[in-house]
C-alpha positions, 0 to 999 in steps of 0.5 A: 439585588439581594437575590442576584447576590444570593444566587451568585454565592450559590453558584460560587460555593457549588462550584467550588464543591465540585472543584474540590470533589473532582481534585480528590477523584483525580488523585483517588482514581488516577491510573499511572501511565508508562511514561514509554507510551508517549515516547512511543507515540512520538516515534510513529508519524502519526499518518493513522495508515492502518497499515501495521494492522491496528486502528492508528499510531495510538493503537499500535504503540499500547500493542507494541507496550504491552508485548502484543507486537512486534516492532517494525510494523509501520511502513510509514515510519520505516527502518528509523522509527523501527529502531527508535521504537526498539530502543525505547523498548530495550529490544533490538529490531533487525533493519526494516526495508521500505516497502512500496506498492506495486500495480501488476497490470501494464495493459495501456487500454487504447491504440497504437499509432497505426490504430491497432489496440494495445494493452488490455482489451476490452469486450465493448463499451462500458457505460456503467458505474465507474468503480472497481468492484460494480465493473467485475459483477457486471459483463462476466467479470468486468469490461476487459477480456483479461480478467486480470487487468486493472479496470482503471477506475480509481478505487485505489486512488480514492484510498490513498492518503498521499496522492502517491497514485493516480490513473495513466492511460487507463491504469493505476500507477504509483509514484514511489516517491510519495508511498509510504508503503501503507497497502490501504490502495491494495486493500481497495482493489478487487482484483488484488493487483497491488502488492508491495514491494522493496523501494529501489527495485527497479525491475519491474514485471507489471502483471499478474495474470496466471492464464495460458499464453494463449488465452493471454495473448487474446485479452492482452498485448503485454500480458506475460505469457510465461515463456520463461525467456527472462527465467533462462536468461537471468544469471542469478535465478532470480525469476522463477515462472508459476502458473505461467507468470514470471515473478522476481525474488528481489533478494536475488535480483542485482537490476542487470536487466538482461530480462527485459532484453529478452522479453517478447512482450516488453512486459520487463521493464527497467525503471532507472528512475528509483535505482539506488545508482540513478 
């Protein structure tokens, strides 16, 4: 009995030593901290995206404290935490637009109702590993003859942390509700199809590839094939057409849709769903 007791005074006067040596290393070795840091911290949304650049929302605010960036790099957190981020820093930050991604790839992969093919084409059959980037080192470049075209597998759908994508009829879409502008789906995609753009603009040219009309034509029915139909009709010169594809400056673009009139393609389309004056 005495030993149990003797071991349990032992016990109890080490740690006590320890208590006290780790109180005195505390105030010894302590390191103030920048009270902003928190505060900071407490403006991101914590999603840990990666989208700004850094290794999550920690990472960015000591980047943002110690000058090393700038403000309004979180497409999570939007124009709100922008400006919330820059009063804590004393700065100010110019308005942040949300920013949305964008798959430039509209070729349904199948059939009308007559049974002709529509969309992008395929070379034949594939039977491989249903991914991305095996399909484009595999059939010269990947089972489509464009080869541009979104290969449909869902790599992109994989990377993304909020169920913003998902594959319709054989392409990725993306529901602009639930993106938050983060880009990670972009960096999945092999044949960087995905591209942010402007939340709200609903004019959309899904579809990024640069060949010849005619070479198009042959891998895609919905293919732009840069007549410039849309170029010469917009009154704004809001569409200009480089290496045969027709691309939109959304600061130019008013959503008038006389582009997708005119399109032979139907490529142009108008999505009322995410206008501002849906």
């Amino acid at each position: 009995m005495t030993e149990i007791l003797i071991a349990v005074g032992v016990l109890g006067a080490l740690g006590l030593v320890f208590g006290l040596v780790l109180a005195i290393a505390s105030k010894v070795f302590y390191v103030e901290t920048d009270p902003r840091l928190d505060q900071l911290n407490e403006c991101l949304p914590g999603a840990n995206c990666g989208g700004c650049g850094y290794p999550g929302c920690g990472g960015y605010a000591d980047a943002v404290l110690k000058g090393e960036a700038a403000i309004g790099l979180c497409a999570s957190g939007g124009d709100e935490c922008a400006q919330r981020m820059a009063q804590i820093m004393g700065v100010k930050a110019e308005k942040v637009a949300r920013k949305v991604a964008l798959v430039r790839c509209s070729g349904y992969k199948g059939v009308d109702e007559n049974g002709k093919a529509t969309g992008a084409k395929q070379k034949g059959e594939y039977e491989g590993i249903k991914d991305c980037l095996a399909a484009t080192k595999v059939a010269g470049r990947g089972p489509l003859i464009c080869k541009f075209g979104c290969l449909g597998f869902g790599n992109c759908v994989a990377q993304c942390k909020y169920d913003a994508l998902s594959i319709v009829d054989g392409i990725a879409k993306v529901d602009q509700e639930k993106c938050v502008g983060c880009m990670s789906c972009a960096a999945a995609c092999p044949r960087n199809l995905i591209v942010p753009v402007e939340y709200g603009k609903h004019v959309v040219i899904a579809c990024a590839s640069t060949a010849k009309g005619s070479v198009t034509i042959r891998g895609c029915s919905a293919g732009c094939i840069g007549c410039g139909l849309c170029k010469k009709i917009c009154p704004n010169g809001a569409i200009t057409i480089d290496q045969n594809l027709a691309t939109i400056d959304y600061s130019k673009c008013s959503g008038c849709g006389l582009c997708a009139n005119v399109c032979p393609k139907h490529l142009i389309t108008v999505n009322k769903a995410y206008s501002p004056e849906a």
